[in-house]
N, C-alpha and C positions, 0 to 999 in steps of 0.2 A: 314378389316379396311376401312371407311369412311375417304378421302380425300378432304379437302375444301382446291383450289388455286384461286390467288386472284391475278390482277398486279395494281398498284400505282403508282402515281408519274406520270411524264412525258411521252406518249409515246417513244416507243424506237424499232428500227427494231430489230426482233428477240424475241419478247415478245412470240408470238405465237408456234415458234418455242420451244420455252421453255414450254408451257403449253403442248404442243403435247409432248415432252421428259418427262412430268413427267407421265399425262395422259397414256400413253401407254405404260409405262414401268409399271405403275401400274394395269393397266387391263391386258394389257397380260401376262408379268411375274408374279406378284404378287397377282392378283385376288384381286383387292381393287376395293373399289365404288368410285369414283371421282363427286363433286362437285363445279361446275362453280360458285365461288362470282362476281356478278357485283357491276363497280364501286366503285373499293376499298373497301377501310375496311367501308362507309356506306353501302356498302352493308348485312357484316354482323349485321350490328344495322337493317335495313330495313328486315333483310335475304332473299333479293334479289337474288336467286340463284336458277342455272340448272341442272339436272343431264351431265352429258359431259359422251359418251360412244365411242367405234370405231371411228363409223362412224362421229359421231362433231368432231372429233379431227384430220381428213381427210383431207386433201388437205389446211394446212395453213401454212405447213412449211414453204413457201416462202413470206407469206403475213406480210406487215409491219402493224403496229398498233398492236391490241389486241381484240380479241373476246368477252371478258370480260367486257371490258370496263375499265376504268379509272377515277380519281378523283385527286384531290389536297386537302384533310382535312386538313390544318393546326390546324383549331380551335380542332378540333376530338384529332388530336395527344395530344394538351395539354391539354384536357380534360380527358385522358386516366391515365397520370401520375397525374394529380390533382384533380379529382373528382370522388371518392367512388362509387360513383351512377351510372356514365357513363361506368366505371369498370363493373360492376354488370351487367347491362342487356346487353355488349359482352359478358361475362362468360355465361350468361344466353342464349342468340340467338346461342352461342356455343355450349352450350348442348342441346336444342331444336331441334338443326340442326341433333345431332348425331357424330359432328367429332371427328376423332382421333385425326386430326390436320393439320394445316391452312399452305400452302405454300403460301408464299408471297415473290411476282415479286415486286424490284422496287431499286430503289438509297437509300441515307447516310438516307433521311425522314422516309423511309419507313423501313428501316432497324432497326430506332431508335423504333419506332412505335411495330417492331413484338417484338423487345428485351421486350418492356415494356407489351406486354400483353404475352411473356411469363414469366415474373415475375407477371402473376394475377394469374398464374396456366394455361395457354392453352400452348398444344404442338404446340412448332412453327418451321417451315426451312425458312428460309430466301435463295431467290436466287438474285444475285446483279445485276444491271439493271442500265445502263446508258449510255450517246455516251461519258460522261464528262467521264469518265475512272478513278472518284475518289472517290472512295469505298473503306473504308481501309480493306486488308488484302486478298487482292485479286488481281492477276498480273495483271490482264483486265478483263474487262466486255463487257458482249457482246451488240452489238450496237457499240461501239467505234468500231472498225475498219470500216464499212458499212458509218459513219460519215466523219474517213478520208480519205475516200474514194473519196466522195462525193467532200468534202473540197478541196478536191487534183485537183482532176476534173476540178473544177472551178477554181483553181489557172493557171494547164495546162493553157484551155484556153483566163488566162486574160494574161500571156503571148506574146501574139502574137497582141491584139491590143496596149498593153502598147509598145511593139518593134515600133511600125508601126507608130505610133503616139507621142513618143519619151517620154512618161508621166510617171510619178509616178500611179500606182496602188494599192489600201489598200484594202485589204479583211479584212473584220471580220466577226470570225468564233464567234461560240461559247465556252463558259466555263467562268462561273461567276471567282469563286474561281481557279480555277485549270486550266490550261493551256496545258494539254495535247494536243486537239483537233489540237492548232495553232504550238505546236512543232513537233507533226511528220506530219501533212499534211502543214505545214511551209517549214519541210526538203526536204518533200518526190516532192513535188510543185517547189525547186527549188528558194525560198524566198529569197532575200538580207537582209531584216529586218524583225526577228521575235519578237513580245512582249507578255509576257507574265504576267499575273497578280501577279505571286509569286516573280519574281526580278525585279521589278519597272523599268522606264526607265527614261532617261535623254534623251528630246526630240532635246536638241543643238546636243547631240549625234547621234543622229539620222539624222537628217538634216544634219550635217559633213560629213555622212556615205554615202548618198544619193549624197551628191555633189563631194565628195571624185569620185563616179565611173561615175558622166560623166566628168570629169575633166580626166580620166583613158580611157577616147571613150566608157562609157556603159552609155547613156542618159536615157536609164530605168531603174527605179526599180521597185521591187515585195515587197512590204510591209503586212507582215499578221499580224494583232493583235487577241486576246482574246479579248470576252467583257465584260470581267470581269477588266480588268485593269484601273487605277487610272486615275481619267480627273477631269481638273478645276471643271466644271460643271455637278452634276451628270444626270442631264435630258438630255443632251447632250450624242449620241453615242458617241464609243472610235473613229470610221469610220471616225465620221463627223468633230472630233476635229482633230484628226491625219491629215485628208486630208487637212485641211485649215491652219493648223499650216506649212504644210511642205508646202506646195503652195507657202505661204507667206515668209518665210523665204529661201528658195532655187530659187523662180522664174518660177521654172519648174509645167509644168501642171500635175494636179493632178486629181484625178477621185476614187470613194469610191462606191465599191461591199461589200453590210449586207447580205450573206448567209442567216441567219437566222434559219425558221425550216425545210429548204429544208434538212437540214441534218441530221434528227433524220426521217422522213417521207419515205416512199416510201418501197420495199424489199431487207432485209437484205441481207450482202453478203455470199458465199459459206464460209467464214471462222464463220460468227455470228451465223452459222444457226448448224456448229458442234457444236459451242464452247456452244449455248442452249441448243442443245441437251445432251453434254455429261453433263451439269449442271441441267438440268432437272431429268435425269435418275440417277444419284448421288445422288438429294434431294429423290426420291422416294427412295432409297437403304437405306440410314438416318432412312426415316422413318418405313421400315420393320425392321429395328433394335433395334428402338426406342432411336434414336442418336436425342433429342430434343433439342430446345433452339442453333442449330448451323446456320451458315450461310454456305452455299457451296460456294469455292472459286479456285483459280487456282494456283496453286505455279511452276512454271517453266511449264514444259508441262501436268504435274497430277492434279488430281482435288482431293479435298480437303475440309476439313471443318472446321471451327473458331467458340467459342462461342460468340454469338449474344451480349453478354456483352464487349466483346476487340472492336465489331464493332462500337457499340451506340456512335453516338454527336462525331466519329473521321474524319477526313478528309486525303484521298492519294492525296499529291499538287505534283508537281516539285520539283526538288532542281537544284543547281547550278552544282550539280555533274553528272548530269544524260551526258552517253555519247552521245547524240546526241546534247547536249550543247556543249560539249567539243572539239567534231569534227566540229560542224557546227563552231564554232569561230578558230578554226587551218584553217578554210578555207574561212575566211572573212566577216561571216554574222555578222550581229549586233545584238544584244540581249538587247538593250537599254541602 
């Protein structure tokens, strides 16, 4: 069998990691051809693409970013579901090419992307890809840990100049929609106030919570938002409104750290780089079976697989119920 993989979307530590899991599992176990798409799914409208054997697929297990390269097609995606013609000649660069079928690396876009071109008739595996950790139907994706890691890191140490300097501290991480990223490297950091995009917050709330613990002798706090959360203004960070609203209304000095893309950047950690590999090596098993149209995913500690159709246009958020909510407020933080 002929193997075309591709990764999408966003960089994410552990892309490579994944490409080397499926790659090797398919040349050594399997006796399959493997084919490198760059730059996304243009690549196969351009069929911009490598052979990948052993040795390309050699020493990247630890490398952040992607060999492959990457793109963002919005327009692509809805040209895929609405026009005949753009259909046509990927069906076409797909048979040209020779594949049996297209593994594709990437988040909720890309995921909606391969469901729809396997409804043109191409075999597709979808592997889930993100640090946002909201991919429906799957416990984590890899990249999310390596992220809250990172996150965490940074929380450590704003710690110590916010003690020193008796100030308020706001980190904002990432995560539009979903708020994972700021809940467990929120917890794991040691946060007073976390917010998240999914349960709104009440900023007097928060400003009470903050005054509340130097009033109690803790003249600092650790404030982590998501940047995905609601503000007056939306050209305005969450960072930069949170910092000056609590400034203002508490008195206390305040100070605003944006992560940014330090946290999807750099090499994934010993947990991303299993958790790509055993999902790499799972897509190639799929595809020796001829298990099409599924996405690989994780359900407790087994890995697993969902049709591409349960995945398309859903979103994994927070809820209210998740227990690091539940604990983190039995023990004083604020949640907005």
């Amino acid at each position: 069998m002929k193997i075309g993989i591709l990764s999408s979307g966003g960089d994410c530590p552990g892309i490579n990691a994944t490409i080397r899991g499926v790659g090797k599992t398919a040349i050594m176990h399997y006796n399959m051809e493997i084919i490198g798409i760059h730059s996304g799914f243009s690549g196969i409208l351009n069929k911009d693409v490598e052979p990948l054997n052993e040795r390309s697929l050699s020493g990247i297990l630890n490398l952040g970013g992607t060999i492959l390269g990457t793109s963002r097609e919005k327009t692509f995606r809805k040209q895929i579901a609405d026009d005949e013609g753009q259909a046509s000649i990927i069906k076409q660069s797909y048979d040209e090419l020779g594949l049996d079928c297209i593994v594709c690396i990437g988040g909720n876009g890309t995921q909606k992307t391969a469901h729809l071109l396997s409804e043109i008739g191409l075999n597709i595996i979808g592997v889930p890809k993100t640090i946002d950790n909201d991919v429906w139907g799957t416990d984590i994706t890899f990249g999310f840990d390596t992220a809250v890691n990172i996150a965490t890191e940074a929380i450590d140490r704003l710690h110590s100049t916010a003690s020193s300097h008796k100030r308020v501290m706001v980190v904002e991480v990432m995560g539009h929609k979903a708020g994972w990223i700021a809940l467990y490297a929120g917890m794991a950091g040691g946060a007073d106030v976390i917010l998240l995009p999914e349960l709104g917050y009440d900023i007097d709330k928060v400003n009470a919570a903050i005054l509340d613990r130097a009033k109690r002798g803790k003249p600092y706090s650790i404030v982590v938002v998501a940047e995905g959360i609601d503000v007056p203004n939306k050209r305005n960070r969450p960072a930069d409104f949170i910092t000056k609203t609590i400034e203002e209304a508490t008195g206390i000095e305040t100070r605003e750290t944006v992560l940014g893309y330090t946290q999807r950047g750099g090499n994934p950690s010993p947990y991303d780089r299993n958790l790509a590999t055993r999902l790499g090596g799972h897509a190639t098993e799929l595809i020796a079976n001829k298990q099409f149209g599924r996405m690989v995913c994780m359900k407790g500690d087994k890995v697993d697989a969902i049709p591409l159709s349960e995945v398309a246009g859903r979103l994994k958020t927070v809820t209210p119920e998740h227990d690091l909510i539940i604990q983190g407020e039995r023990m004083g933080i604020t949640f907005g």
